[in-house]
PDB file of N, CA, C and O in Angstrom:
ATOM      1  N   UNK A   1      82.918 145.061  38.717  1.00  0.00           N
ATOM      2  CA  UNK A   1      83.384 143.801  39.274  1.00  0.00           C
ATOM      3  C   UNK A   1      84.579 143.328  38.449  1.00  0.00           C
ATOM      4  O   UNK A   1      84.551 143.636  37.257  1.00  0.00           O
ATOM      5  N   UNK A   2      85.595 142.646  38.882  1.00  0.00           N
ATOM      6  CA  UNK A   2      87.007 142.324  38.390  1.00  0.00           C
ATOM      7  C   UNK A   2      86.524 141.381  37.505  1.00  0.00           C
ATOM      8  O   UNK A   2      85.387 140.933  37.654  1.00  0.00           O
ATOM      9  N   UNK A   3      87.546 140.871  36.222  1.00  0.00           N
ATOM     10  CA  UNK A   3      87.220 139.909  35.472  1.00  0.00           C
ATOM     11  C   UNK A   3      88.479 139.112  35.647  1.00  0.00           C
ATOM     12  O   UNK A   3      89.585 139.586  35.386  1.00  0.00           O
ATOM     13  N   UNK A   4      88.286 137.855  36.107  1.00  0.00           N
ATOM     14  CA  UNK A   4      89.497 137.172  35.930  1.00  0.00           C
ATOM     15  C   UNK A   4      89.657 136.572  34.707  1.00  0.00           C
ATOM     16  O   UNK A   4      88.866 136.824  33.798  1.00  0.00           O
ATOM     17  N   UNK A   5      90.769 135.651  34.529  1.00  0.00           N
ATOM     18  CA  UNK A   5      90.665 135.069  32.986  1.00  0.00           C
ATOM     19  C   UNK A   5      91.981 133.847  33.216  1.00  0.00           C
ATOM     20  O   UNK A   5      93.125 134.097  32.838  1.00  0.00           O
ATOM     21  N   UNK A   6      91.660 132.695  33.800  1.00  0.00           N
ATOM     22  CA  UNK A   6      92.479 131.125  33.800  1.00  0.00           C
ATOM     23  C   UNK A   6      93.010 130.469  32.632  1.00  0.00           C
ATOM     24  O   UNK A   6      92.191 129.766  32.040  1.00  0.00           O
ATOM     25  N   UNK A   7      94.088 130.516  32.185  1.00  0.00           N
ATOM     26  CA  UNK A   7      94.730 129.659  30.971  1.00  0.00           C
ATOM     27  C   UNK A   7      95.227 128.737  31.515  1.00  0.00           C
ATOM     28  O   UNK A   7      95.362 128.653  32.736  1.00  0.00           O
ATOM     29  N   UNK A   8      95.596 127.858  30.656  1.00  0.00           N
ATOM     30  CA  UNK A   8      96.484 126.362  30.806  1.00  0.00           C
ATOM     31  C   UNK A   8      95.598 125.575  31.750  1.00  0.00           C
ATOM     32  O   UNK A   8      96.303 124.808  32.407  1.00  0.00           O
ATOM     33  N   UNK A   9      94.243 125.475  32.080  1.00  0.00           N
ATOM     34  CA  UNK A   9      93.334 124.927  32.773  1.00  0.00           C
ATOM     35  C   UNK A   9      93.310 123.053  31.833  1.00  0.00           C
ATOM     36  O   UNK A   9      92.604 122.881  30.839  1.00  0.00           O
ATOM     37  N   UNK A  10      93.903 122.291  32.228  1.00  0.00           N
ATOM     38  CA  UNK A  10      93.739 120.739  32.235  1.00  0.00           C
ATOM     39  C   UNK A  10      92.636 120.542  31.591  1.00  0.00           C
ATOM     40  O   UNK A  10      91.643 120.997  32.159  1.00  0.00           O
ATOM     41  N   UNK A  11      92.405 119.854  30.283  1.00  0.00           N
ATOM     42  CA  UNK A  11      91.224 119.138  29.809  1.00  0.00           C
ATOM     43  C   UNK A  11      90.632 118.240  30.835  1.00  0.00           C
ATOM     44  O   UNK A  11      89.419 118.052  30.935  1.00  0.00           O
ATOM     45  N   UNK A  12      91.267 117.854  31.370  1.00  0.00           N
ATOM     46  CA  UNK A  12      90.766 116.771  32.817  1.00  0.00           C
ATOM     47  C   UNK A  12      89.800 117.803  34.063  1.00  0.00           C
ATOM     48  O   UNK A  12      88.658 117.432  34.332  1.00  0.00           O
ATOM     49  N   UNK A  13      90.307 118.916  34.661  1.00  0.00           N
ATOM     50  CA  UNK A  13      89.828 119.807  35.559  1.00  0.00           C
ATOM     51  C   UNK A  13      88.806 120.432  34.562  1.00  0.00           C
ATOM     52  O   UNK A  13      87.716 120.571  35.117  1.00  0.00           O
ATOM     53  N   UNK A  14      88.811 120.881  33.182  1.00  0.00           N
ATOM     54  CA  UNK A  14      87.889 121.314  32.466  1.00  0.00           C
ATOM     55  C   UNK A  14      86.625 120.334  32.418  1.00  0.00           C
ATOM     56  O   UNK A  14      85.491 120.787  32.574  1.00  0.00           O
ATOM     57  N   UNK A  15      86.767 119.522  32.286  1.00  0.00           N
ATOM     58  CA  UNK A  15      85.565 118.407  31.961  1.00  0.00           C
ATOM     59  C   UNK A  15      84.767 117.916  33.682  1.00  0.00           C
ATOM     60  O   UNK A  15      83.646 117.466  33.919  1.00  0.00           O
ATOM     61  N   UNK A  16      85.947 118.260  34.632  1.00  0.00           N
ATOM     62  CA  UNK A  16      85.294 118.152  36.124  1.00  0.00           C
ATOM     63  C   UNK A  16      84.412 119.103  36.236  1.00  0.00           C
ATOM     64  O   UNK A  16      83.231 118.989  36.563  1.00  0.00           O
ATOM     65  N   UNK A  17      85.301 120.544  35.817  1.00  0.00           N
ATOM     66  CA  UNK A  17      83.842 121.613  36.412  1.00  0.00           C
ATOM     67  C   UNK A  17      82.696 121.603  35.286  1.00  0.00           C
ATOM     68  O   UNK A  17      81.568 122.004  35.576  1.00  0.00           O
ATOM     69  N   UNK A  18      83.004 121.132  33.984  1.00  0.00           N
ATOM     70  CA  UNK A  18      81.762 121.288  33.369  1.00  0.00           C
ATOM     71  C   UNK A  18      80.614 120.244  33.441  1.00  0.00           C
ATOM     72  O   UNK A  18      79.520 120.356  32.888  1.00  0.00           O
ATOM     73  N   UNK A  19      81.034 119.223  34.205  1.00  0.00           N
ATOM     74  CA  UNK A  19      80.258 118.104  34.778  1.00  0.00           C
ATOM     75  C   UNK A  19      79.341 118.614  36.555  1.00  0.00           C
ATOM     76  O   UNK A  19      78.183 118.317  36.848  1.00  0.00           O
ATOM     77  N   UNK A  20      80.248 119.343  37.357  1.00  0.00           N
ATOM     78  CA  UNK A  20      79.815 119.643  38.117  1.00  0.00           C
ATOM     79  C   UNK A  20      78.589 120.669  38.065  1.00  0.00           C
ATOM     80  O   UNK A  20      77.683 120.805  38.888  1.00  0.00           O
ATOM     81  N   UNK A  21      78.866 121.501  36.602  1.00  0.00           N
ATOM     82  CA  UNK A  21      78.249 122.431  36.608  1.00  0.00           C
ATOM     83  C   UNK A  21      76.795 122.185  35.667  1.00  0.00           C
ATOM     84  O   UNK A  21      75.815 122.928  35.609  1.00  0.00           O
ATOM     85  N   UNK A  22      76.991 121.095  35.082  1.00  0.00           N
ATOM     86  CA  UNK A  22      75.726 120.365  34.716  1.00  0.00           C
ATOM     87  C   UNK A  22      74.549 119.477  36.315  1.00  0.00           C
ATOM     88  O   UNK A  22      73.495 119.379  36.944  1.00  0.00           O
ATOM     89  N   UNK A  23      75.706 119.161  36.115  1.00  0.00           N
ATOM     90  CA  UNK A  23      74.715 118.243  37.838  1.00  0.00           C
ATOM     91  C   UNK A  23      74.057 119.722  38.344  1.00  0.00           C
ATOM     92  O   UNK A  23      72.939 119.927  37.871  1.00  0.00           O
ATOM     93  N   UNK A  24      74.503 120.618  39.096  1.00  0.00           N
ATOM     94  CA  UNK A  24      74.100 121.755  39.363  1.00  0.00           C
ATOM     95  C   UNK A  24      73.105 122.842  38.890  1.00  0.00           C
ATOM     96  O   UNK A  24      72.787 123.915  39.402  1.00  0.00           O
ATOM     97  N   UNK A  25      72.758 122.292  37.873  1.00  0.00           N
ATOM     98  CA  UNK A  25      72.546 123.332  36.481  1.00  0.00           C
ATOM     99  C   UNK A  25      72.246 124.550  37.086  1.00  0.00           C
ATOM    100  O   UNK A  25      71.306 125.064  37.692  1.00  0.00           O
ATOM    101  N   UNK A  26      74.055 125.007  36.487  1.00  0.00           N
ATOM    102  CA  UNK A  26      74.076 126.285  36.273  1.00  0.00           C
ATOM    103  C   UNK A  26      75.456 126.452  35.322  1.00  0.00           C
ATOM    104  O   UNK A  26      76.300 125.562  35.421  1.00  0.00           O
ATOM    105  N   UNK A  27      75.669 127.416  34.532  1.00  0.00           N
ATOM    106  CA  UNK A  27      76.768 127.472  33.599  1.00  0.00           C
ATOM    107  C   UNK A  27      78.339 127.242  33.837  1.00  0.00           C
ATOM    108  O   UNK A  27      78.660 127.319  35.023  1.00  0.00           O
ATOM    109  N   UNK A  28      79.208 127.018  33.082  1.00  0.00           N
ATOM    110  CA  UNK A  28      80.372 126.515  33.953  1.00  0.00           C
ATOM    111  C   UNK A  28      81.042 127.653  34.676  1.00  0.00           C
ATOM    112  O   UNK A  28      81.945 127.592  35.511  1.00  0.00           O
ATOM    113  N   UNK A  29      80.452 128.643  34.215  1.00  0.00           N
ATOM    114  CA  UNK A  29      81.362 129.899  34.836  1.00  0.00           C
ATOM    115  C   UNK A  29      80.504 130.549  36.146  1.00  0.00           C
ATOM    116  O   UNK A  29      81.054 131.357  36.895  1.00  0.00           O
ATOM    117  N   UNK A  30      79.279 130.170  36.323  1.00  0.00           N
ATOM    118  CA  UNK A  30      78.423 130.375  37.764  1.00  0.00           C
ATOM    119  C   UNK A  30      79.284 129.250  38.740  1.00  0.00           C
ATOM    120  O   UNK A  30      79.777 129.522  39.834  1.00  0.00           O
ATOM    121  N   UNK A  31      79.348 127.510  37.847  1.00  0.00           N
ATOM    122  CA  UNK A  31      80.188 126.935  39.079  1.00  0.00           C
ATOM    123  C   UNK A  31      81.547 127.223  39.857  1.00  0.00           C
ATOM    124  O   UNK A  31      81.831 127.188  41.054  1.00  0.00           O
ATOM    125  N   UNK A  32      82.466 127.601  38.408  1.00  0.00           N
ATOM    126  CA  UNK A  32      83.742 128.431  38.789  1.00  0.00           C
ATOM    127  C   UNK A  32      83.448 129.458  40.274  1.00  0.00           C
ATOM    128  O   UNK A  32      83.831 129.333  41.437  1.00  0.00           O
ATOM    129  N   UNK A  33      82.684 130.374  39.659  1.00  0.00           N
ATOM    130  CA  UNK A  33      82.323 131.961  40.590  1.00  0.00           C
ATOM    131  C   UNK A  33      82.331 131.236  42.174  1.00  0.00           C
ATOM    132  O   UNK A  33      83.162 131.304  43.079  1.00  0.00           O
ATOM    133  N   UNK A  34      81.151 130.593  42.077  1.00  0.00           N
ATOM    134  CA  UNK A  34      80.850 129.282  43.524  1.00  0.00           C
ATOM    135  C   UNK A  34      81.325 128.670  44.307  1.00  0.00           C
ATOM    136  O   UNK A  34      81.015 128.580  45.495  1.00  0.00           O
ATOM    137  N   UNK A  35      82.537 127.926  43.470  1.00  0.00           N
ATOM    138  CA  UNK A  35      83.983 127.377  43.958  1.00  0.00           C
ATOM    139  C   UNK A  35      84.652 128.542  44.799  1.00  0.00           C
ATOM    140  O   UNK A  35      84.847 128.634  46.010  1.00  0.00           O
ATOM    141  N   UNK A  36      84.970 129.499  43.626  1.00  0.00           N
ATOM    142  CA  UNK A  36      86.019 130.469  44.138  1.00  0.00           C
ATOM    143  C   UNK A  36      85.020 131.246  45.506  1.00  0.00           C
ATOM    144  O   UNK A  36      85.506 131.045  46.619  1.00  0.00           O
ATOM    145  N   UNK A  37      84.064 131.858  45.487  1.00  0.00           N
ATOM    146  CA  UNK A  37      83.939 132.121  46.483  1.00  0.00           C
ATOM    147  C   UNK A  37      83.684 131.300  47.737  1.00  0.00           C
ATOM    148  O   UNK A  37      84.017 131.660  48.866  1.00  0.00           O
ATOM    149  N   UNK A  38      83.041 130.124  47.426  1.00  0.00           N
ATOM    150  CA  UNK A  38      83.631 128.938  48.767  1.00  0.00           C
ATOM    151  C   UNK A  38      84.838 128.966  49.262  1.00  0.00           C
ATOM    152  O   UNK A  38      85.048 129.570  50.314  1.00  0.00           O
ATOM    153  N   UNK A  39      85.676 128.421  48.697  1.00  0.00           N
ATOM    154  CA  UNK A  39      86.840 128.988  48.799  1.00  0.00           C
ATOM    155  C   UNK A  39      87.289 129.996  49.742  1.00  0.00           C
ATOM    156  O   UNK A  39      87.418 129.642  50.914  1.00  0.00           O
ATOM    157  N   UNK A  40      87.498 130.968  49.482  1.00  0.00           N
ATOM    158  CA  UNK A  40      87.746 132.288  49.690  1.00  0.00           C
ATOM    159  C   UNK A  40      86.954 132.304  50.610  1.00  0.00           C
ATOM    160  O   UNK A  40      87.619 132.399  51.641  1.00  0.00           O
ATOM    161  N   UNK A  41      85.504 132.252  50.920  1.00  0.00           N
ATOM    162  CA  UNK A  41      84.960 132.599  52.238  1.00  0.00           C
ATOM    163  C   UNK A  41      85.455 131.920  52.876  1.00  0.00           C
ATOM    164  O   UNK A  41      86.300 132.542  53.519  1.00  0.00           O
ATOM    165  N   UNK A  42      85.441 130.704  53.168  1.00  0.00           N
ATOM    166  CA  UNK A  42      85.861 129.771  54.306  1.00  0.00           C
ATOM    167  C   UNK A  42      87.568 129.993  54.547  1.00  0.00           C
ATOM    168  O   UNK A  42      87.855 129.458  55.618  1.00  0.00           O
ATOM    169  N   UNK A  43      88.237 130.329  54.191  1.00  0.00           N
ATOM    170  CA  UNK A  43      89.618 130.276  54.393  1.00  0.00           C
ATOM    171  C   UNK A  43      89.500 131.352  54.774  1.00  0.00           C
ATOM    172  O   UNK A  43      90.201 131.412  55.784  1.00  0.00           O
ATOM    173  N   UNK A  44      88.716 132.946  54.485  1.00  0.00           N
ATOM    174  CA  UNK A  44      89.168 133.450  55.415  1.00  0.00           C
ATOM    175  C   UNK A  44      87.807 134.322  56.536  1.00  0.00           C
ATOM    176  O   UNK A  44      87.937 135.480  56.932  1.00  0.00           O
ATOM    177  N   UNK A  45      86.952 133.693  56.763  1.00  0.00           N
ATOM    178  CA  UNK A  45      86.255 132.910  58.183  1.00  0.00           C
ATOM    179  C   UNK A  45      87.713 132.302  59.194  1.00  0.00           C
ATOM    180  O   UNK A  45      88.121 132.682  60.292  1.00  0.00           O
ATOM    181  N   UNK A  46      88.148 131.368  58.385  1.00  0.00           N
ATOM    182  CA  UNK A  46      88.957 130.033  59.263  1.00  0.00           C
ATOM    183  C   UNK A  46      90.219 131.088  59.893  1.00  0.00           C
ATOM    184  O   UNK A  46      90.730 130.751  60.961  1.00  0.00           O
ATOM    185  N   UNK A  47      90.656 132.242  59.274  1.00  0.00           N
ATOM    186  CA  UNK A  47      91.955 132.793  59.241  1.00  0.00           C
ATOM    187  C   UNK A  47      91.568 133.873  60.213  1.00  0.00           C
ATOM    188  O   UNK A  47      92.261 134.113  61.201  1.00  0.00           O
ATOM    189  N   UNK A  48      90.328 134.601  59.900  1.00  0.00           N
ATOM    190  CA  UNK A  48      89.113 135.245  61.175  1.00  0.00           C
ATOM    191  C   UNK A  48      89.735 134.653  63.101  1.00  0.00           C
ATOM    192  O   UNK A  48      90.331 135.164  64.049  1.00  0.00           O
ATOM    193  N   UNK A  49      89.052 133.215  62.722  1.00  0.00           N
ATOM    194  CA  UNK A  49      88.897 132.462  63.966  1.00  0.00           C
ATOM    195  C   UNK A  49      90.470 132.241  64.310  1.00  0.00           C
ATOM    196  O   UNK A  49      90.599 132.384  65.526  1.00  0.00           O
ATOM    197  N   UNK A  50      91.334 132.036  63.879  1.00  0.00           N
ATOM    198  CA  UNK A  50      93.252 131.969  64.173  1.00  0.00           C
ATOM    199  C   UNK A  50      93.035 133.009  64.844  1.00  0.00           C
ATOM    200  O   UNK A  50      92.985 133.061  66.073  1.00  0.00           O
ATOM    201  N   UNK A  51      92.892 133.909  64.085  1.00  0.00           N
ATOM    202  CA  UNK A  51      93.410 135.520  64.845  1.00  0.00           C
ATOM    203  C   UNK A  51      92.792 136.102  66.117  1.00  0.00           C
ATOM    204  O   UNK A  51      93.190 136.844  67.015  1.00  0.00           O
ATOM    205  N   UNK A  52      91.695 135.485  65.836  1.00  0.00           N
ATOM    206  CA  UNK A  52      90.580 135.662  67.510  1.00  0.00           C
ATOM    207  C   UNK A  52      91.397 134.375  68.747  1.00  0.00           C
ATOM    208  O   UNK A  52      91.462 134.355  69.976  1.00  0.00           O
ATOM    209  N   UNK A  53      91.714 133.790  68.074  1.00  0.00           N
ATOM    210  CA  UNK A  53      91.897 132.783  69.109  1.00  0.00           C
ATOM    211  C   UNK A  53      93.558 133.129  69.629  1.00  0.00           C
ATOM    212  O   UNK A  53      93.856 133.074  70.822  1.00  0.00           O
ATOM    213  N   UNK A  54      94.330 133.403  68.807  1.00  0.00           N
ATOM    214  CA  UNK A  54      95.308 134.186  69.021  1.00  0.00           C
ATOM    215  C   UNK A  54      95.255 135.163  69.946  1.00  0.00           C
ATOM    216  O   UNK A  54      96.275 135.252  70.629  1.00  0.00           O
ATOM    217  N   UNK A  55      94.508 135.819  70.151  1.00  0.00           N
ATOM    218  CA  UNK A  55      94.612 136.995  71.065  1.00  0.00           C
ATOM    219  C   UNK A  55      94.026 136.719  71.852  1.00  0.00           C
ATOM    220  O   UNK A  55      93.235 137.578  72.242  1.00  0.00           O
ATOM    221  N   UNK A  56      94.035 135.633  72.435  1.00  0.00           N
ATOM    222  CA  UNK A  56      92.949 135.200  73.511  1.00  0.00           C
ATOM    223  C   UNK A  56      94.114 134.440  74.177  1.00  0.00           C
ATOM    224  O   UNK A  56      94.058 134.577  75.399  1.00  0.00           O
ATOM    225  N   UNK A  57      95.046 133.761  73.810  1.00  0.00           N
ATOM    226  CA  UNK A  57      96.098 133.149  74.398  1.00  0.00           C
ATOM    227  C   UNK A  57      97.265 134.091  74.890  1.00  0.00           C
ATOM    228  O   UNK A  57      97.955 134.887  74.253  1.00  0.00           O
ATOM    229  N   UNK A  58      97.268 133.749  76.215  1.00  0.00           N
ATOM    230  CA  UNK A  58      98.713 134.056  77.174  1.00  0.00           C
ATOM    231  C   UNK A  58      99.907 134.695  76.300  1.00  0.00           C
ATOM    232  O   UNK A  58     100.247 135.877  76.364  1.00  0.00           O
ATOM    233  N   UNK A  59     100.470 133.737  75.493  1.00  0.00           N
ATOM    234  CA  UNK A  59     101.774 133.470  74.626  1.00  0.00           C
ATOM    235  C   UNK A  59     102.009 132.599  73.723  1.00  0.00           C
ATOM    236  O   UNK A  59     101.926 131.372  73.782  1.00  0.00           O
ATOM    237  N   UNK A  60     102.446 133.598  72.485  1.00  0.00           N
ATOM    238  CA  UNK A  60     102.479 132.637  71.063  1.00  0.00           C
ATOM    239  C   UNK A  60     103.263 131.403  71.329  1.00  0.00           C
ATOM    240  O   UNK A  60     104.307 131.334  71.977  1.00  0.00           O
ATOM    241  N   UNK A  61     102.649 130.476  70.768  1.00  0.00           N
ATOM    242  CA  UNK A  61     103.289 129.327  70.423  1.00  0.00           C
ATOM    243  C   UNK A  61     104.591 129.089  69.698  1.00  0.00           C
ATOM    244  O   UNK A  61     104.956 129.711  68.701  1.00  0.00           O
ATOM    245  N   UNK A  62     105.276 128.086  70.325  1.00  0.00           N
ATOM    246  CA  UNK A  62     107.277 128.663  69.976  1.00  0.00           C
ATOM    247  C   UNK A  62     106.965 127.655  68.720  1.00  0.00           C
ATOM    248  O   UNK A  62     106.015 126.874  68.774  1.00  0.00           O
ATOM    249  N   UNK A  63     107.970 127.745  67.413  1.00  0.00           N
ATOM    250  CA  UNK A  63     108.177 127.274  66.699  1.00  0.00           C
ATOM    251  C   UNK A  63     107.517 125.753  66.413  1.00  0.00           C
ATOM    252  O   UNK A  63     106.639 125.341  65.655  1.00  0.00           O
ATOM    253  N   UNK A  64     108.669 124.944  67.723  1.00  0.00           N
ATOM    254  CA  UNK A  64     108.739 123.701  67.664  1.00  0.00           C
ATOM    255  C   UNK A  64     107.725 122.611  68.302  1.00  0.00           C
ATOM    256  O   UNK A  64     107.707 121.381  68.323  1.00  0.00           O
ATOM    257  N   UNK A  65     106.560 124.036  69.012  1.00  0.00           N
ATOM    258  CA  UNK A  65     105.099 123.371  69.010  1.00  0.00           C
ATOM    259  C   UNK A  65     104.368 123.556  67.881  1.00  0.00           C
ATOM    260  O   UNK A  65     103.494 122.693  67.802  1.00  0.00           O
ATOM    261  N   UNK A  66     104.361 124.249  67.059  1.00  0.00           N
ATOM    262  CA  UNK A  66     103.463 124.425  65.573  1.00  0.00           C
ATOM    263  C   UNK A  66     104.022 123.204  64.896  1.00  0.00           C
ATOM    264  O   UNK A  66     103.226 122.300  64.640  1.00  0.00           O
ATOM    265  N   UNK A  67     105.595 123.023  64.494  1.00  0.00           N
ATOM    266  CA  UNK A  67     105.556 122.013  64.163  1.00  0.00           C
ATOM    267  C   UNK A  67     105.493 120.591  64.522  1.00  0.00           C
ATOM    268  O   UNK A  67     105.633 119.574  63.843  1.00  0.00           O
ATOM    269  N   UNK A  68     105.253 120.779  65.733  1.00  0.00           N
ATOM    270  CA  UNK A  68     104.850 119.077  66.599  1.00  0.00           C
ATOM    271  C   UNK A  68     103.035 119.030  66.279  1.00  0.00           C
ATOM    272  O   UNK A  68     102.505 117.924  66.178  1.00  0.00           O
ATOM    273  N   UNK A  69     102.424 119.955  66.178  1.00  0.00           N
ATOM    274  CA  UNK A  69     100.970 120.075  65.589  1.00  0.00           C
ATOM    275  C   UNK A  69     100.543 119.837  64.321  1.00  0.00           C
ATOM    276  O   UNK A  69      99.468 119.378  63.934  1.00  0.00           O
ATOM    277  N   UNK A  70     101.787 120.306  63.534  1.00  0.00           N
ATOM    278  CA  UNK A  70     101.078 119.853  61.871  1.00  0.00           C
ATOM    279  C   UNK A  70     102.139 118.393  61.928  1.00  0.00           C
ATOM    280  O   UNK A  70     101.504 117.340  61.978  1.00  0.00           O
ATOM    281  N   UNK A  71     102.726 118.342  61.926  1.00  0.00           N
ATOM    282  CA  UNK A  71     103.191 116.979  62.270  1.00  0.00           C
ATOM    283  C   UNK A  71     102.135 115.846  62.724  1.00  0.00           C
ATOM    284  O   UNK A  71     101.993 114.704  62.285  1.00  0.00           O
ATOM    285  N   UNK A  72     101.429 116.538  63.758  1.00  0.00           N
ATOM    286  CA  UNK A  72     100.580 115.173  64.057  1.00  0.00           C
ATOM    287  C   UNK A  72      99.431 115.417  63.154  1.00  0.00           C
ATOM    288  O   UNK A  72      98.711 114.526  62.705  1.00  0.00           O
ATOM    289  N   UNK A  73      99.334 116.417  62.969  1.00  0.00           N
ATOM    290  CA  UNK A  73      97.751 116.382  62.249  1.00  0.00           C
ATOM    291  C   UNK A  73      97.990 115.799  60.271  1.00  0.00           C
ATOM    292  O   UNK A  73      97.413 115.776  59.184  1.00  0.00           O
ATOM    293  N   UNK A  74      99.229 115.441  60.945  1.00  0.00           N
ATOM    294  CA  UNK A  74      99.576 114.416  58.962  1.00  0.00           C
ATOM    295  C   UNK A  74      99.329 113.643  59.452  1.00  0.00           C
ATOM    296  O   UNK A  74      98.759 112.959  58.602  1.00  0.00           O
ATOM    297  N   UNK A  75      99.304 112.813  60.865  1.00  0.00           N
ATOM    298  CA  UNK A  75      99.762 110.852  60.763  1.00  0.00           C
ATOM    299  C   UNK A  75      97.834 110.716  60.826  1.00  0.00           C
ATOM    300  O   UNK A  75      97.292 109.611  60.797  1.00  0.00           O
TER     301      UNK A  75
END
């Protein structure tokens, strides 16, 4: 299994996951693992469902409807 290894990690974000990972009890590096694979599953599940739904439509969407979509989905 790969080993990652995070430097320059924020005393502020440090003290979040080691709080989270107390509430949880489990070590800070089981909450890390947890995160990251939340993460990572759901984004690409979500990236899954684009691509299914993509090929299910007629014709890609032109430019200047993607950006009239994230446009609205800011206000």
């Amino acid at each position: 299994m790969p080993t990652l290894t995070v430097r320059n990690v924020s005393e502020k974000v440090a003290r979040a996951l080691k709080s989270l990972a107390e509430k949880n009890q489990r070590s800070m590096e089981q909450e890390i693992r947890d995160i990251l694979e939340e993460y990572a599953g759901d984004r690409m599940s979500a990236l899954r469902q684009i691509e299914e739904s993509w090929k299910r439509q007629l014709r890609r969407p032109k430019a200047a409807e993607v950006d009239r979509w994230k446009r609205a989905g800011r206000e």
